[in-house]
N, C-alpha and C positions, 0 to 999 in steps of 0.2 A: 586451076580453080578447083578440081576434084580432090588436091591435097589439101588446101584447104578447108573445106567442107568436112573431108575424113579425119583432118588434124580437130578441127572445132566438135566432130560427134563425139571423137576418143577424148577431149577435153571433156564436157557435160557428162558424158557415161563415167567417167574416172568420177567426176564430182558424186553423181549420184550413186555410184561404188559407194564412196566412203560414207557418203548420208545413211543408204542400209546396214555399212557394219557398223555407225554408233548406233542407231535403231535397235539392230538386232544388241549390240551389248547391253543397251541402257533397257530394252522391254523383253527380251528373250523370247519373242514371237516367230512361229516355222514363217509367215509370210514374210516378215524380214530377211530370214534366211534365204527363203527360194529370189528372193528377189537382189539379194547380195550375190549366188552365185549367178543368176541369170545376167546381173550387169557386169561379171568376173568372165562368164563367157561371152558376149558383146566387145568388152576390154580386145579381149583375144583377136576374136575376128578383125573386129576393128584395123588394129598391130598388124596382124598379120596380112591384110588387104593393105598397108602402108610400104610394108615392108616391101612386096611383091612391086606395089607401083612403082617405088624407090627404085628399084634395081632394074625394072624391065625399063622407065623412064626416067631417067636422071633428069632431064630437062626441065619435068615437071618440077623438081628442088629447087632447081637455080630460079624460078620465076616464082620462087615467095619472097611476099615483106616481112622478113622474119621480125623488125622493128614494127609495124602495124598488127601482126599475130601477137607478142608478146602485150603490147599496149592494151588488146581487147579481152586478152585473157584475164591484165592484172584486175583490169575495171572488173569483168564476171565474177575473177573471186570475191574482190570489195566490195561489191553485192552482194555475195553469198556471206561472207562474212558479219556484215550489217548485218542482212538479216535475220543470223545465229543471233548475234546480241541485243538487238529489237527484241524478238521470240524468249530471250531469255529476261531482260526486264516485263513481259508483257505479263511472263510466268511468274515471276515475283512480286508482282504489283498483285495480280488477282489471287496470291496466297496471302496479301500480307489485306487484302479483304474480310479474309475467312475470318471466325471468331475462332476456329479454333487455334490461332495462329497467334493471337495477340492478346492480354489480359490489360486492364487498367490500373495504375499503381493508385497511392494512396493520395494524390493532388490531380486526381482523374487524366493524367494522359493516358494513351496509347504506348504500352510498350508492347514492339513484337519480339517475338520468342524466337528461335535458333531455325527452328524450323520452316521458316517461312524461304529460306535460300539451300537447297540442297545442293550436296558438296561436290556432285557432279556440272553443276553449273557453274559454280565456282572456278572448277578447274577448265570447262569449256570457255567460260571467259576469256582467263591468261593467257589458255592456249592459241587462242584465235588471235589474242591484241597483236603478236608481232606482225602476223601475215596481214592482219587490218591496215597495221600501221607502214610498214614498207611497199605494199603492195600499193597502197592507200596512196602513198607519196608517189611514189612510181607515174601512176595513172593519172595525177591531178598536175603534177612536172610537165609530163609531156603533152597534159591538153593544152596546159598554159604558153607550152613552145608551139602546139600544132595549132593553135589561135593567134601568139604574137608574129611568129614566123613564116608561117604556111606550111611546117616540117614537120615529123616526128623526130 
């Protein structure tokens, strides 16, 4: 149960690892940084308290569902991933508000200008669709067998 536990902290801390290094790219702020290495040493510890359990208890290994680990982690990302892309329409909906965003052509619509979706968002998009999308399938597969069947 305690690998468990350490395997699902080292899961979240990895997550939120790589949350502060786009942070720290995308705003170039020191508390991003202190906060990228601080979950870089956590990582560590983490690993390293795995490692040790590993070896001093093998026992503890044999007695995970590596099929139920796998399953809860894909759903976390697909979480975390939605809510990259929610976060990221939410951001371009309330740019494409702004006036400075948009002019009126000459049959009065609404055209918005280039800059209403920066190109960093763009790329965080595509980036994310695959792991959305197979991860996505993964997790929603095997509820559907752990709902018809009783199984993962």
């Amino acid at each position: 149960m305690i690998i468990i536990i350490l395997l699902t902290a080292l899961f979240f801390s990895f997550c939120v690892h790589v949350y502060f290094l786009i942070k720290y790219v995308q705003i170039r702020e020191q508390k991003h940084l202190r906060a990228f290495i601080n979950t870089a040493i956590s990582n560590v510890l983490i690993s390293a308290s795995l490692s040790i359990m590993a070896l001093t208890k093998p026992d503890y290994i044999r007695e995970i569902d590596v099929k139920m680990l796998i399953w809860l982690f894909s759903g976390a990302i697909l979480l975390l991933m939605l809510f990259i892309k929610i976060n990221i329409f939410r951001n371009i909906y309330r740019r494409a508000q702004l006036p400075e965003h948009y002019h009126y052509n000459f049959f009065g619509k609404k055209v918005l200008h280039g800059s209403v979706v920066k190109p960093q968002e763009i790329a965080l998009f595509f980036i994310t669709m695959p792991f959305f999308l197979f991860l996505g399938a993964y997790f929603i597969a095997r509820m559907i067998n752990l709902i018809l069947y009783g199984t993962l």
